[in-house]
Backbone atoms as SQL, in Angstrom:
CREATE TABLE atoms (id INTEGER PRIMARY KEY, chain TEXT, resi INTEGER, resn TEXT, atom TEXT, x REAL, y REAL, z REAL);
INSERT INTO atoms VALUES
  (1, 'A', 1, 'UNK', 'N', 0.838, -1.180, 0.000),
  (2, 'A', 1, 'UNK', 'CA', 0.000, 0.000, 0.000),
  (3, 'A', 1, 'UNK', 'C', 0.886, 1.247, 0.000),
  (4, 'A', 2, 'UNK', 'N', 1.258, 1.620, 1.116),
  (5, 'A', 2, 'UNK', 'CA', 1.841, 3.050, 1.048),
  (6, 'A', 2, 'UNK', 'C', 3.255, 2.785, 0.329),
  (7, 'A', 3, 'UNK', 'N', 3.696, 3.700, 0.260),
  (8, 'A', 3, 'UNK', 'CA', 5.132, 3.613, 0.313),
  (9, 'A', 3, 'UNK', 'C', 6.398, 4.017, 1.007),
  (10, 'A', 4, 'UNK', 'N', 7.402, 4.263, 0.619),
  (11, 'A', 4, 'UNK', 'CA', 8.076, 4.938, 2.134),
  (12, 'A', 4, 'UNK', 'C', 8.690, 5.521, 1.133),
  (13, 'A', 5, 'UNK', 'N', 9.091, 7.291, 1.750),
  (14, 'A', 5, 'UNK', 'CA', 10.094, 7.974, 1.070),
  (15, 'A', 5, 'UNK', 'C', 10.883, 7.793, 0.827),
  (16, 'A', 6, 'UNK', 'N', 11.503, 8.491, -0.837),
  (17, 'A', 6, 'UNK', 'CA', 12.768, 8.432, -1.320),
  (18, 'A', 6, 'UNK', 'C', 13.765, 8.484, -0.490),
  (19, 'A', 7, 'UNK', 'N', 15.076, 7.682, -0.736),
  (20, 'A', 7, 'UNK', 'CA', 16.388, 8.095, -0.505),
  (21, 'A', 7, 'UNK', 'C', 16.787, 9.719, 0.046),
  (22, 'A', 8, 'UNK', 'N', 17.325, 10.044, 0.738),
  (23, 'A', 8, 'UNK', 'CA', 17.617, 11.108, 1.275),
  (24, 'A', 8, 'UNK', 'C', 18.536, 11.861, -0.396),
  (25, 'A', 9, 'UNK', 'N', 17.591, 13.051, -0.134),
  (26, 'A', 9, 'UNK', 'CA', 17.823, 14.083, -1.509),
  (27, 'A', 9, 'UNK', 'C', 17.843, 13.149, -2.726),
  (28, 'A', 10, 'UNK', 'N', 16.849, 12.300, -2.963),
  (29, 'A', 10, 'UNK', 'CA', 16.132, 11.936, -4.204),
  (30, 'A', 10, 'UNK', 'C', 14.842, 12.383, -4.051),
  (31, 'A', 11, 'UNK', 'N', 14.244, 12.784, -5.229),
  (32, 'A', 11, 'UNK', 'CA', 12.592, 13.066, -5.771),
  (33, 'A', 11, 'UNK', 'C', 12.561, 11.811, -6.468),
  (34, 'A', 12, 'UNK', 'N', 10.828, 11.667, -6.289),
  (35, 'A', 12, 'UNK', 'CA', 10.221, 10.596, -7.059),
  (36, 'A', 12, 'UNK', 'C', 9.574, 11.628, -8.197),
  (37, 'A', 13, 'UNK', 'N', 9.363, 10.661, -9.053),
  (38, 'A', 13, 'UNK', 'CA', 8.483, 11.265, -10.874),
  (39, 'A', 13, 'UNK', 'C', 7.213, 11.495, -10.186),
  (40, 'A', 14, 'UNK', 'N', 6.433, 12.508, -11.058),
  (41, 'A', 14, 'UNK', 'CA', 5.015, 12.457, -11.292),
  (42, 'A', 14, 'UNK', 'C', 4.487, 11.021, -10.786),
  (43, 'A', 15, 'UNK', 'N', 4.548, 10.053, -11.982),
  (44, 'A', 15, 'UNK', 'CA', 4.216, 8.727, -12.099),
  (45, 'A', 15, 'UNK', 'C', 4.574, 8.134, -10.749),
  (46, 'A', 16, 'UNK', 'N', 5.484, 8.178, -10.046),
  (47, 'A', 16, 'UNK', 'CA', 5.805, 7.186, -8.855),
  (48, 'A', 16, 'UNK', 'C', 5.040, 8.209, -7.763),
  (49, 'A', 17, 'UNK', 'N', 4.457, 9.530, -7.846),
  (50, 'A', 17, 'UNK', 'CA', 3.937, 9.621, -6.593),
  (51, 'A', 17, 'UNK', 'C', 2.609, 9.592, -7.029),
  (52, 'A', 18, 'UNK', 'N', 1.904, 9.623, -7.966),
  (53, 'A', 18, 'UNK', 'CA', 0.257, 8.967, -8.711),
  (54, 'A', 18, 'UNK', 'C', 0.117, 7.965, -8.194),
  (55, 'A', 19, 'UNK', 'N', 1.188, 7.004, -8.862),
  (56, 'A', 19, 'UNK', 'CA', 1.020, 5.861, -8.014),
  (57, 'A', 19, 'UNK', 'C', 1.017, 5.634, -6.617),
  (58, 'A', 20, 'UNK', 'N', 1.394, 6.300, -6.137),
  (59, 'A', 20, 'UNK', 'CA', 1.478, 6.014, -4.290),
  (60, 'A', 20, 'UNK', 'C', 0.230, 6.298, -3.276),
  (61, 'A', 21, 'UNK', 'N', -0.342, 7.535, -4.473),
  (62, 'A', 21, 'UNK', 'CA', -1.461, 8.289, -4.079),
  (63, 'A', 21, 'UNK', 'C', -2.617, 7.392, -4.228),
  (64, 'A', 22, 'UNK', 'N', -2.594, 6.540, -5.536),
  (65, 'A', 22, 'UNK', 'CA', -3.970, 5.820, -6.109),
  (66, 'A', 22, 'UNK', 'C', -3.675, 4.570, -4.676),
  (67, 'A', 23, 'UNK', 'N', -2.234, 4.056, -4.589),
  (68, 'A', 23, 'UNK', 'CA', -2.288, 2.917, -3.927),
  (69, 'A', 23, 'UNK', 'C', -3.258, 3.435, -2.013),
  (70, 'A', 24, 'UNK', 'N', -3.275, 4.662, -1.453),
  (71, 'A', 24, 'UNK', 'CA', -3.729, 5.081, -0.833),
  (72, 'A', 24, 'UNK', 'C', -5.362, 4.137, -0.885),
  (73, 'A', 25, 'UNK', 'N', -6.151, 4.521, -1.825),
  (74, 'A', 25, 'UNK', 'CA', -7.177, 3.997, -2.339),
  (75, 'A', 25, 'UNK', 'C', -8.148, 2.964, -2.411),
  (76, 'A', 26, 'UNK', 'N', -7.168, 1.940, -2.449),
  (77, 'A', 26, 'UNK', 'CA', -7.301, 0.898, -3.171),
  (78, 'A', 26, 'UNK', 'C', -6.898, -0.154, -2.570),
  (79, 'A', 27, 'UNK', 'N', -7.909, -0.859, -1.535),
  (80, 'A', 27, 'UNK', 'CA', -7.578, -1.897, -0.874),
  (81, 'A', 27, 'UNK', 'C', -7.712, -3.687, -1.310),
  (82, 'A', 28, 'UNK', 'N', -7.558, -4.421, -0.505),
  (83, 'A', 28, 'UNK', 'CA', -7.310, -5.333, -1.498),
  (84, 'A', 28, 'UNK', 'C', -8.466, -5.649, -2.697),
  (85, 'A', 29, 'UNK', 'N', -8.111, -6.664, -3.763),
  (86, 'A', 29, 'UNK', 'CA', -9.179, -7.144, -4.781),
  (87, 'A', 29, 'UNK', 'C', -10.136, -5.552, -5.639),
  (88, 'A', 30, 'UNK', 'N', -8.552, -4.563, -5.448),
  (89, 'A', 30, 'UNK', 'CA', -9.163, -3.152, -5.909),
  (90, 'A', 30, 'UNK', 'C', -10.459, -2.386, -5.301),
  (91, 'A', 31, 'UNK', 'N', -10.710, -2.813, -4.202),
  (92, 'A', 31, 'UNK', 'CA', -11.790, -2.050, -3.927),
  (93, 'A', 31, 'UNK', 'C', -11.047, -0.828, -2.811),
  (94, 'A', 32, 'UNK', 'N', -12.128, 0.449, -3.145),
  (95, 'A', 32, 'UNK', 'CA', -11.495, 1.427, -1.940),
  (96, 'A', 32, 'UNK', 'C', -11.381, 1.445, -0.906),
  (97, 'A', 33, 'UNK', 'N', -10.386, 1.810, 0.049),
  (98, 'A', 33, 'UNK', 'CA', -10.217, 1.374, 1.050),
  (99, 'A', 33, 'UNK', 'C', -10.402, 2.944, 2.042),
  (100, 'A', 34, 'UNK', 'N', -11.550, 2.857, 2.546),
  (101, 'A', 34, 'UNK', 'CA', -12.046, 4.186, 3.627),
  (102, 'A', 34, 'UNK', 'C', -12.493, 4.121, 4.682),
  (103, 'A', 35, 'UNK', 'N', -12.337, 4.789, 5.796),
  (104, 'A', 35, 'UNK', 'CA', -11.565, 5.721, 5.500),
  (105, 'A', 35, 'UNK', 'C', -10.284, 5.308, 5.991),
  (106, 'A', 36, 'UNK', 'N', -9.516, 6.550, 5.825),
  (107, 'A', 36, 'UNK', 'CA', -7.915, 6.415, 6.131),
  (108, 'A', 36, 'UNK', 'C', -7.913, 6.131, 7.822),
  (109, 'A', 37, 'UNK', 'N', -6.395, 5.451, 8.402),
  (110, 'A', 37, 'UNK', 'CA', -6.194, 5.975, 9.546),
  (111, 'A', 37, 'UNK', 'C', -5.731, 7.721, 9.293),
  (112, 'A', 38, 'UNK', 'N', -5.463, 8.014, 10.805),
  (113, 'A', 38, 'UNK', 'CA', -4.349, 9.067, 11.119),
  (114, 'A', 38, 'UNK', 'C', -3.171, 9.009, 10.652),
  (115, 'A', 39, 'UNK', 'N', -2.703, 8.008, 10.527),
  (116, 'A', 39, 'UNK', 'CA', -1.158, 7.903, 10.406),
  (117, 'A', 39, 'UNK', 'C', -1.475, 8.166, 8.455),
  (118, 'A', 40, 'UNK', 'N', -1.987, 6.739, 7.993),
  (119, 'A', 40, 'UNK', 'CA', -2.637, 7.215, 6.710),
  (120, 'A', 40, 'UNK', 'C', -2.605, 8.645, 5.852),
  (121, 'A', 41, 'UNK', 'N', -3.863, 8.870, 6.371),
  (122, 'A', 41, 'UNK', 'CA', -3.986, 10.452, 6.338),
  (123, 'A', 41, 'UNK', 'C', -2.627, 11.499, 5.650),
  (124, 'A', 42, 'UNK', 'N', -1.743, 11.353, 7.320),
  (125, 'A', 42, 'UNK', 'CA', -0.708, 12.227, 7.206),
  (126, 'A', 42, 'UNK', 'C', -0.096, 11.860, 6.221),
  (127, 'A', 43, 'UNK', 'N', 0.650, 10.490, 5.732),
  (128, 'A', 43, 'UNK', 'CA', 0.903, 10.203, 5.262),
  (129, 'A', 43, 'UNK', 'C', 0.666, 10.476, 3.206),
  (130, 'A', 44, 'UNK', 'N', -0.591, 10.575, 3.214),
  (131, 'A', 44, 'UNK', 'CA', -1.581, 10.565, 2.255),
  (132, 'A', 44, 'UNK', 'C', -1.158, 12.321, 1.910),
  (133, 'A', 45, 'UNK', 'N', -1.141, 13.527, 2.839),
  (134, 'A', 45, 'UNK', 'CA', -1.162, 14.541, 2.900),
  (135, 'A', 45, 'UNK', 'C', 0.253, 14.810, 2.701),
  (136, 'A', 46, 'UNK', 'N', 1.866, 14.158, 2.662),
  (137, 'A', 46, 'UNK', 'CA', 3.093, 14.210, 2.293),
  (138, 'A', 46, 'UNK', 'C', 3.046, 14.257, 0.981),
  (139, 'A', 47, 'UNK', 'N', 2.034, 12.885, 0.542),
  (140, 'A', 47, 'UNK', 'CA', 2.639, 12.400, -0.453),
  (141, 'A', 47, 'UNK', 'C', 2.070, 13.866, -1.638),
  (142, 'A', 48, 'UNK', 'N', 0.477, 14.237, -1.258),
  (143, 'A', 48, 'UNK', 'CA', -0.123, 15.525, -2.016),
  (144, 'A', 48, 'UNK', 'C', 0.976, 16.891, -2.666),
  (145, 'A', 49, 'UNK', 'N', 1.839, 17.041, -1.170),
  (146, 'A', 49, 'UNK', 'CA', 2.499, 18.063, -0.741),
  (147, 'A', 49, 'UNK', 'C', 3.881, 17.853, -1.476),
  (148, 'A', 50, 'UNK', 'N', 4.206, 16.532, -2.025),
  (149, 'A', 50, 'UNK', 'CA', 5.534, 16.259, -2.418),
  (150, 'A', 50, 'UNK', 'C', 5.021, 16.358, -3.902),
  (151, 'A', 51, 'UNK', 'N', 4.092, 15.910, -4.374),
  (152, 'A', 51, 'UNK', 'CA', 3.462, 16.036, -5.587),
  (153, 'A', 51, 'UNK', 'C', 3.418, 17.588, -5.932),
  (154, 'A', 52, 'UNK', 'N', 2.681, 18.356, -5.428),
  (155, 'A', 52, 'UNK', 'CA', 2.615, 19.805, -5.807),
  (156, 'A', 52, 'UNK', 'C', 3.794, 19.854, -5.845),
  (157, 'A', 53, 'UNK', 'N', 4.548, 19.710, -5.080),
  (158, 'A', 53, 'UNK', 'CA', 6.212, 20.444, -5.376),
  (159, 'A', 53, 'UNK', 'C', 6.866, 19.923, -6.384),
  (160, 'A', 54, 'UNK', 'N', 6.923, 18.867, -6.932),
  (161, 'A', 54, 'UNK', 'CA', 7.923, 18.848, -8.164),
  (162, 'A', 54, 'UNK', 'C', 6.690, 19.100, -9.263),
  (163, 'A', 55, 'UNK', 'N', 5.205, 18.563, -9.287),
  (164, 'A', 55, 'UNK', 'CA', 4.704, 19.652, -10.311),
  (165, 'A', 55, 'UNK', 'C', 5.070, 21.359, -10.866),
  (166, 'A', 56, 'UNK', 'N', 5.215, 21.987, -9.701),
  (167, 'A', 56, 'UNK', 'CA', 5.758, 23.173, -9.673),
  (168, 'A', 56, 'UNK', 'C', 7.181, 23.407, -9.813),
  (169, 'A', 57, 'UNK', 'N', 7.923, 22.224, -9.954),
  (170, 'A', 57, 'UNK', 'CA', 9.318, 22.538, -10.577),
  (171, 'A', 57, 'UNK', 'C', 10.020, 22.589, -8.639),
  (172, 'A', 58, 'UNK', 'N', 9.418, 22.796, -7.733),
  (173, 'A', 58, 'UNK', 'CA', 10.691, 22.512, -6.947),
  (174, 'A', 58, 'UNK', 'C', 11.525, 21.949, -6.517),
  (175, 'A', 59, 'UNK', 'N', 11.828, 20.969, -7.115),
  (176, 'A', 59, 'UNK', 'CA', 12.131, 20.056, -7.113),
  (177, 'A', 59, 'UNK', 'C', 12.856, 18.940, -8.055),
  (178, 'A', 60, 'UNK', 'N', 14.179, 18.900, -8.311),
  (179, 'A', 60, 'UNK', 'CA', 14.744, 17.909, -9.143),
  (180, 'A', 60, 'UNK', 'C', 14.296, 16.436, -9.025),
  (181, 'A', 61, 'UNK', 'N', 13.866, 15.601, -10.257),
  (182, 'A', 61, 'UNK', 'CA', 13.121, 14.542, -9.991),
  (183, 'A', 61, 'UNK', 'C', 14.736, 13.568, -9.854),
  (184, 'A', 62, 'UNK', 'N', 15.120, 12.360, -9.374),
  (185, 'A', 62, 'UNK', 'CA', 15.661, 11.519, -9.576),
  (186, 'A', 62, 'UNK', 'C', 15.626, 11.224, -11.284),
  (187, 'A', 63, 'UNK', 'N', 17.081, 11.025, -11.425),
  (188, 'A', 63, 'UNK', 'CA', 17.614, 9.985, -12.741),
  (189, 'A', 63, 'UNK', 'C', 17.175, 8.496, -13.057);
C-alpha cells in the first residue's frame, strides 16, 4: 500500500507519486479502502504536498 520515502535528496516522478497516491485507495481485490487511519492520512497529505512540489518545478526529480 503506502510507500516509504525516497532516498535522502532523491525526488520521485510524477508517475511514482500517482502511483502512491492511487495505492492510498485501493484496498485489497481493488476495492477502496475508507476511511484512512491518522497515520494514513498524514501520510496521504506528504505524499499531495511532495506532488505539488515537483509539479511546480521545486524540485529535481531523480535519474
Amino acid at each position: 500500500m503506502p510507500t516509504s520515502p525516497p532516498p535522502s535528496g532523491a525526488a520521485r516522478s510524477v508517475e511514482e507519486l500517482n502511483a502512491a497516491i492511487r495505492a492510498f485507495w485501493m484496498g485489497p481485490g481493488g476495492h477502496p479502502t475508507l476511511p484512512l487511519t491518522d497515520v494514513q492520512r498524514a501520510e496521504y497529505q506528504a505524499l499531495i504536498a511532495e506532488l505539488e512540489r515537483v509539479e511546480r518545478g521545486d524540485v529535481t526529480t531523480a535519474a
